[in-house]
Structure formats: structure tokens, C-alpha cells
PAGU-56060 format. One line per 3 residues: number of its first residue (from 1); their letters; for each residue x, y, z of N, C-alpha, C. Coordinates in Angstrom, 3 decimals. Last residue first. Layout:
N
NUM) a) X/Y/Z/X/Y/Z/X/Y/Z  ...
END
This chain:
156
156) xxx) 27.159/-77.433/-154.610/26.554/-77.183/-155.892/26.424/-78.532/-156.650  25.951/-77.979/-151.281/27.279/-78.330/-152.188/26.256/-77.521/-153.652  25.935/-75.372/-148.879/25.542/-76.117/-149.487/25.931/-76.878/-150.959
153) xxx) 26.814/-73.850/-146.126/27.327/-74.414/-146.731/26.308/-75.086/-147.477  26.055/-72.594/-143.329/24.750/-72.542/-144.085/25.486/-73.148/-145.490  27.931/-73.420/-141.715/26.667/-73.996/-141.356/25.557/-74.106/-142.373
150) xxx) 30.370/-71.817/-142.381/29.985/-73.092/-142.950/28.708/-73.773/-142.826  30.484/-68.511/-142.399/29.447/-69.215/-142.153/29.453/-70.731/-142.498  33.611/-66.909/-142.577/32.463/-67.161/-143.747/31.480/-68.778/-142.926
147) xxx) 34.249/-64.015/-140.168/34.519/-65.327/-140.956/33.260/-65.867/-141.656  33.015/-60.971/-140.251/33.113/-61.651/-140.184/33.490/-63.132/-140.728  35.995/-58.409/-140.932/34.505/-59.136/-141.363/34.067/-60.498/-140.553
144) xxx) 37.556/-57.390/-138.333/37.870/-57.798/-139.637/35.699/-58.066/-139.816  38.051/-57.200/-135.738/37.759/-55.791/-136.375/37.884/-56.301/-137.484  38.941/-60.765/-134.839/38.684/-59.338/-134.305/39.107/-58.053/-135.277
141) xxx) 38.358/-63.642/-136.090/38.831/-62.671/-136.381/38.154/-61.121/-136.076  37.907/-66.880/-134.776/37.365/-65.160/-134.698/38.210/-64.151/-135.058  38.542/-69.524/-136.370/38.949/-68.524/-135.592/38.262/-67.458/-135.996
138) xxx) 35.682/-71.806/-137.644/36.983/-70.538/-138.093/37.091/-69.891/-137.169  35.252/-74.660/-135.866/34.610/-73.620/-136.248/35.667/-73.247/-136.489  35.844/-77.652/-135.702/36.410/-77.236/-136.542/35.781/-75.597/-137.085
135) xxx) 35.066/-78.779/-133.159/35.170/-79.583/-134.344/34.861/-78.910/-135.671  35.334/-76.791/-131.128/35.832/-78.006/-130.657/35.818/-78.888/-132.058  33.542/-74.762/-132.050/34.481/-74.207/-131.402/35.807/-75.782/-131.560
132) xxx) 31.507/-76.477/-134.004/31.727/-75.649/-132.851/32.854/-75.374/-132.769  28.472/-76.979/-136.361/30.190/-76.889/-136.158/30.533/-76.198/-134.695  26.766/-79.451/-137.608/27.277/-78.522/-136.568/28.485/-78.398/-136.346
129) xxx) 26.096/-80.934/-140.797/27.246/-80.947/-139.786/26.937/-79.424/-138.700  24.710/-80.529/-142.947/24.048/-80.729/-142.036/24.992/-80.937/-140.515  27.453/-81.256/-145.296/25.978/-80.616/-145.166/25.381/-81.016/-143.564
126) xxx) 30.925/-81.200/-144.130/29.469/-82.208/-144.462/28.244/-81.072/-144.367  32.608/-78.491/-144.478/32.266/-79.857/-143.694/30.899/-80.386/-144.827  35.578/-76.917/-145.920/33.746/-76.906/-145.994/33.551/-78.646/-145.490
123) xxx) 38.053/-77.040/-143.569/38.012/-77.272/-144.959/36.386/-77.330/-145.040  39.871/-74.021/-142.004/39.023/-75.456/-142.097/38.441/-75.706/-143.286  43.351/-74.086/-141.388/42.341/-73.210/-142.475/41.073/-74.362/-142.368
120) xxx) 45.129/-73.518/-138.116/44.428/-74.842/-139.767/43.329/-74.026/-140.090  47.259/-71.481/-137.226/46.197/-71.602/-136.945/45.900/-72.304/-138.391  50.174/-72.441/-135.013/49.442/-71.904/-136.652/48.063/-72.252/-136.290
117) xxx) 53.042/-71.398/-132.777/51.316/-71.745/-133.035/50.880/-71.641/-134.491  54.947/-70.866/-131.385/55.483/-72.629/-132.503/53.585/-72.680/-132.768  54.825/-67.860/-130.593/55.691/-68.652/-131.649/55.443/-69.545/-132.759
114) xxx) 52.826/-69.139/-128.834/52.450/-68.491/-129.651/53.401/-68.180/-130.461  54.825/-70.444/-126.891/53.350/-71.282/-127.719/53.080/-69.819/-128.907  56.460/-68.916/-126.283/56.913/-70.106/-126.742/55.468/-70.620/-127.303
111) xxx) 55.788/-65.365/-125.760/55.331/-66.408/-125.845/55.967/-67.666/-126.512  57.752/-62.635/-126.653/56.894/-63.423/-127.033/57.014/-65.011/-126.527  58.379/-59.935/-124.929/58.754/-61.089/-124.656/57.178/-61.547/-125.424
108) xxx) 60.711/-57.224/-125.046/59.766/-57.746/-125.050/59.507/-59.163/-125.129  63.178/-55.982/-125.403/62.679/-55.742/-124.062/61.364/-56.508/-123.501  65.078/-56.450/-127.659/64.325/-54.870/-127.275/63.148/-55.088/-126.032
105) xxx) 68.644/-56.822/-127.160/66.992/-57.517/-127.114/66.232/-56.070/-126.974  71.234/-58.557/-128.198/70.240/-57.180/-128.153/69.118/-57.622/-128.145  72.761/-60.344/-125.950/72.083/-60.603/-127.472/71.235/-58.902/-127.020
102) xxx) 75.709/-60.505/-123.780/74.123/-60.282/-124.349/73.471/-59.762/-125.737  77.573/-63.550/-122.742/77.434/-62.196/-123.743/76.100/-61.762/-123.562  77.629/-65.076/-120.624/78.812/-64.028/-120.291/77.939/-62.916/-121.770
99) xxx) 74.650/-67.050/-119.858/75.859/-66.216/-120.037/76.553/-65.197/-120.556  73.508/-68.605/-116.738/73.262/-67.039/-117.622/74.810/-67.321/-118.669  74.717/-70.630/-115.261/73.214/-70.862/-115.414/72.973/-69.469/-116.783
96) xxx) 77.181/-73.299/-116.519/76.773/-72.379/-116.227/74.993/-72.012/-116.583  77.427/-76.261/-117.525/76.634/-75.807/-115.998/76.597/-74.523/-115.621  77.353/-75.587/-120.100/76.267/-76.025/-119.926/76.085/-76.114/-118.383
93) xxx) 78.949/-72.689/-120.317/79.100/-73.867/-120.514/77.881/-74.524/-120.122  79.593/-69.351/-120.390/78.720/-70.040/-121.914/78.732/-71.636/-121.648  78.945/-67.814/-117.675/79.915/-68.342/-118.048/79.232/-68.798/-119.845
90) xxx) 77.842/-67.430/-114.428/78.283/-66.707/-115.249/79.130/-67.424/-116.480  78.607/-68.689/-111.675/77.571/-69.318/-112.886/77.433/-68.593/-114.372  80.683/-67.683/-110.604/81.205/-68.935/-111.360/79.938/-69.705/-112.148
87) xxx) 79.587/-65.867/-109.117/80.062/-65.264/-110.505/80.378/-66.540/-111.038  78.610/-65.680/-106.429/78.461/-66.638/-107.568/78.613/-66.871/-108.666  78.547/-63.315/-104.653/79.483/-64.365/-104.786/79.208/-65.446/-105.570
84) xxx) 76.037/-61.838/-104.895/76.215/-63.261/-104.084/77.215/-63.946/-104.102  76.789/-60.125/-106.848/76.769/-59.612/-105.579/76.858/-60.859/-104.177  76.701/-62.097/-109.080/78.105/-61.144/-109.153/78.221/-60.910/-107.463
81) xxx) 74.245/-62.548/-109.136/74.805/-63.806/-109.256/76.214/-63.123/-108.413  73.048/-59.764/-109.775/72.495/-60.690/-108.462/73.779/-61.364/-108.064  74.351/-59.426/-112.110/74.354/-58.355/-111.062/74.068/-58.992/-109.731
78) xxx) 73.135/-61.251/-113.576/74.576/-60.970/-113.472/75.050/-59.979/-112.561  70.676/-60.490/-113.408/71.045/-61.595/-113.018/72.381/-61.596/-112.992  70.239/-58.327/-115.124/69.801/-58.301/-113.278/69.821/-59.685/-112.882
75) xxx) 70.800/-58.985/-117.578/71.594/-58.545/-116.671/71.580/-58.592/-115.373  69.053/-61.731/-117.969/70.236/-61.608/-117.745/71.243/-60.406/-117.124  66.520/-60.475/-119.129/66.630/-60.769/-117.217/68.147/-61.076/-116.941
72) xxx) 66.285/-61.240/-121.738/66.051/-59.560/-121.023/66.458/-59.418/-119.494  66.852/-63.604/-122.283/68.227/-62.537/-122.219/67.739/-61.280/-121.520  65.348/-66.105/-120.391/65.336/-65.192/-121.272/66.114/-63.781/-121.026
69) xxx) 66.529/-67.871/-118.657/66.310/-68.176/-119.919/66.348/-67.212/-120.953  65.349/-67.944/-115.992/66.947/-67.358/-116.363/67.221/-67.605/-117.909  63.127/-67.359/-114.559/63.049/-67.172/-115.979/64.600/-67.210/-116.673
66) xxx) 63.234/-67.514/-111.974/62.565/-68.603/-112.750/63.003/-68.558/-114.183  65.205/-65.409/-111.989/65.672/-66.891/-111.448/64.858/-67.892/-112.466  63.347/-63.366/-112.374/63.965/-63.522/-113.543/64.990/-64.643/-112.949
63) xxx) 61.497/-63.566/-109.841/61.197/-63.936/-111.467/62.162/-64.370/-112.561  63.040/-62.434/-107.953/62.996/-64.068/-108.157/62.271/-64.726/-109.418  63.620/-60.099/-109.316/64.388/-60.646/-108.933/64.261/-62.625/-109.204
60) xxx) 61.162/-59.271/-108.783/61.683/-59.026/-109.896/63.044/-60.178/-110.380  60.759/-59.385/-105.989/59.929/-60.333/-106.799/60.810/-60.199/-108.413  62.661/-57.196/-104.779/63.077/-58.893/-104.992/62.083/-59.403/-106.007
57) xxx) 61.631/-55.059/-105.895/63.014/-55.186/-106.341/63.305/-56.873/-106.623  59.124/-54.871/-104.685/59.229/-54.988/-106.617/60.735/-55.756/-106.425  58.223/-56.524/-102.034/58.694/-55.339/-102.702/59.161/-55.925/-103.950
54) xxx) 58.518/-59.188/-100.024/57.706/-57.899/-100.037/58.689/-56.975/-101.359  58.380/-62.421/-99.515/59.025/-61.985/-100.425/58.300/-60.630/-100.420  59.439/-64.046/-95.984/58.424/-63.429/-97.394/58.419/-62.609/-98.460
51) xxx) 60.543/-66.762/-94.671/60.959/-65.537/-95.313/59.720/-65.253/-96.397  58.982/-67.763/-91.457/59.270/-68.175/-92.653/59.335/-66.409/-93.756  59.937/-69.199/-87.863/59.976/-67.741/-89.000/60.355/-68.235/-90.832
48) xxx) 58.510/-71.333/-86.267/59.619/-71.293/-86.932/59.082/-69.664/-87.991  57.618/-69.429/-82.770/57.708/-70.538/-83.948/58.791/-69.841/-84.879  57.929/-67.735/-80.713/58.947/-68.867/-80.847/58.951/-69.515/-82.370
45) xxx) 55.052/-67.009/-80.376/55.817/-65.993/-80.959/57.346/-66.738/-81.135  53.507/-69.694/-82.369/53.421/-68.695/-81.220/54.727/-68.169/-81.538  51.640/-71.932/-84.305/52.369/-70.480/-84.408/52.160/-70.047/-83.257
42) xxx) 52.677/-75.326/-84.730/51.633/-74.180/-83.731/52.441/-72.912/-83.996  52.906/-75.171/-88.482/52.923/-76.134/-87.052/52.257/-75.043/-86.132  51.829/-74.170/-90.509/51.199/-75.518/-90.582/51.907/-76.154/-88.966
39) xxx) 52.414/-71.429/-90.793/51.136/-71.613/-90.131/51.212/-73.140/-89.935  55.017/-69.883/-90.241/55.160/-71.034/-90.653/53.423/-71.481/-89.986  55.117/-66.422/-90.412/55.041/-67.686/-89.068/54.737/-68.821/-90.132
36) xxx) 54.474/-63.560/-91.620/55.764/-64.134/-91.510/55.843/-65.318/-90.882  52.128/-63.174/-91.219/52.500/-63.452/-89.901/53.907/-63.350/-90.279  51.191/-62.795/-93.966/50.748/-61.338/-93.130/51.615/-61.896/-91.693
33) xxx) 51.963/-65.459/-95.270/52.150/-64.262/-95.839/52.433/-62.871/-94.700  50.472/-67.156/-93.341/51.549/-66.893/-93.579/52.546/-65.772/-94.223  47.667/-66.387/-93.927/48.466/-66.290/-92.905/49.865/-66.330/-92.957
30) xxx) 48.025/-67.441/-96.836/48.056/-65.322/-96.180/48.057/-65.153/-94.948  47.960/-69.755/-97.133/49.397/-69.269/-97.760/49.029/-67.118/-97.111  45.446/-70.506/-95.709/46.406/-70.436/-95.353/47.889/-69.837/-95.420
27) xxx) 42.986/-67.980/-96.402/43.556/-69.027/-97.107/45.337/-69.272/-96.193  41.134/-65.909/-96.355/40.989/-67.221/-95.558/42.023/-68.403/-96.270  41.840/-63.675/-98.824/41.518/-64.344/-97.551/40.932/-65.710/-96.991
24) xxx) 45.677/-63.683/-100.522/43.423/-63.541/-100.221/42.931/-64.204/-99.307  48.049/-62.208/-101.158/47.327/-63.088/-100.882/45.748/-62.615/-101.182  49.449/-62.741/-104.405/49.018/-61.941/-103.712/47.856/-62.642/-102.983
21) xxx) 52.708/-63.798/-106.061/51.752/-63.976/-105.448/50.701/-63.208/-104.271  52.824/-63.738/-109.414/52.922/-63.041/-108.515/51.776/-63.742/-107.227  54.016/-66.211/-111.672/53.027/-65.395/-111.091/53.518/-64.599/-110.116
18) xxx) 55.407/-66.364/-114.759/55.353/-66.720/-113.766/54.296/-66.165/-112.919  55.475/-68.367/-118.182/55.269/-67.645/-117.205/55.342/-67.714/-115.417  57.526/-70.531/-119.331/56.711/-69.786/-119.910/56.400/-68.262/-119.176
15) xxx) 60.367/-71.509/-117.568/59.276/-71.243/-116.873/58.561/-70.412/-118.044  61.463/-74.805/-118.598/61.823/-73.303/-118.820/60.346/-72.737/-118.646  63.919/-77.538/-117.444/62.891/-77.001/-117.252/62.765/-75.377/-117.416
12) xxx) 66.073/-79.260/-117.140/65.691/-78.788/-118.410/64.403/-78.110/-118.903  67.320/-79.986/-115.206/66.267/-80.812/-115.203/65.383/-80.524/-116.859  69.254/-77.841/-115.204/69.856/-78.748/-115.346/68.824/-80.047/-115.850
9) xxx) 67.681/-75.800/-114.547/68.282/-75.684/-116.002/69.083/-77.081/-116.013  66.382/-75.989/-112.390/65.524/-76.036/-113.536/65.717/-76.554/-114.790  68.541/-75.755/-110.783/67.468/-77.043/-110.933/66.606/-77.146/-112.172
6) xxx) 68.628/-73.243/-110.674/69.823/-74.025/-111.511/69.435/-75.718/-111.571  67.022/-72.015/-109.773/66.969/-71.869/-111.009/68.186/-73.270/-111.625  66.932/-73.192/-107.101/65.683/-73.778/-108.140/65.869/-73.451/-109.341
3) xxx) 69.180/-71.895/-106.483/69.181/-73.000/-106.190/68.274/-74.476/-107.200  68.075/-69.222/-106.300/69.425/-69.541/-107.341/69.296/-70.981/-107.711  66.253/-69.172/-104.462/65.780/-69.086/-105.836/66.895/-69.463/-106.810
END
């Protein structure tokens, strides 16, 4: 995961979100999952052994790799990086992957799209115009009034 994070950051790539993966059935990635066994060649008890990620500590872990971006994951990354002998990513230079200071953060994490998002005020359409979702209905505003009806719009 070190490996992909530092791929990321060099390729300039920043993971929004990540997933968890849980299997489900009939699906190859849960054989694998439940065998530990590399399903795509013959699995017998010889085959190749593939590593699976079980328990909070690591997934946490390989999240905040994907995510080395955001300061809340920096410590448990400096802690990782530190324990692996890799302290030389540690640093403020552009091949370092985390660095050396931390910004106060209170723990929470907004969204890059919902940040750089505005929502366009729509302007009264054409008489007889349908409006949808796709050509220019008013956002839904939840526990408020409802938004003002353009459909029934008529000019003075």
C-alpha cells in the first residue's frame, strides 16, 4: 500500500473516497477472500497464497495510504512509515509522501466536490416549457417550503 500511495502522489492522484471491501457471494474476489488462495490459477493446498486484509487496525491503515492527503490520517501514517523503516518519506519535499508538521484538524472530512460545488439559481423558463431534474428544475430544499413552481409560470 506504501508503494501505491507514493504512486499516487507522484502520478498526482487524490483518492476522494475509499471502500471497504466486503465480500458476497458467488463472486470470485470471496473465494479468494474466505480461501486466502489465488482463485484464478488451480487452487490446491500448494497454490499461490494471496494476503487478505482482516481487521479495523489494517483496513484503517490501508485507507489512510490511499488517502495520504488528508492531515487527519497523517499521524497513523507517521507511525506506520516510522515502524517500517521509512521515515525518509516523512519530510515537506515533493518526494516526500506525509509531512513533518500537523495542521489542527478537528477530525472531519469535507468532500472536494462539495467544497468547489454551487448550486445556479434558475431563471423563469419559456411558458409551456417542462422542466425536469436535467433542464433546469430548483434543487429540493429539505424541511424548508417548498421551491416556487415554474411550470405554472405565466408572463404578465
Amino acid at each position: 500500500m506504501m508503494n501505491l500511495a507514493i504512486w499516487l502522489k507522484k502520478n498526482g492522484f487524490r483518492a476522494d473516497q475509499v471502500q471497504t471491501f466486503y465480500p458476497s457471494p458467488m463472486a470470485t474476489a470471496t473465494a479468494m477472500y474466505h480461501s486466502g488462495r489465488n482463485p484464478l490459477r488451480k487452487v490446491t493446498r500448494d497454490s499461490e497464497a494471496v494476503d487478505i486484509v482482516r481487521g479495523d487496525k489494517r483496513r484503517r491503515l490501508h485507507k489512510a495510504f490511499l488517502r495520504y492527503h488528508d492531515p487527519n490520517n497523517w499521524p497513523l501514517l507517521r507511525e506506520a512509515l516510522k515502524s517500517m523503516g521509512r521515515a525518509d518519506l516523512i519530510g515537506n519535499g515533493k518526494h516526500h509522501l506525509i509531512p513533518t508538521f500537523q495542521p489542527s484538524t478537528d477530525g472531519s472530512y469535507v468532500s472536494a466536490r462539495r467544497k468547489n460545488s454551487t448550486v445556479a439559481i434558475p431563471k423563469a423558463p419559456k411558458p409551456g416549457l417542462v422542466l425536469t431534474q436535467h433542464t433546469g428544475l430548483p434543487p429540493r430544499v429539505s424541511g424548508k417550503a417548498p421551491a416556487k413552481n415554474f411550470n405554472n409560470h405565466r408572463p404578465r
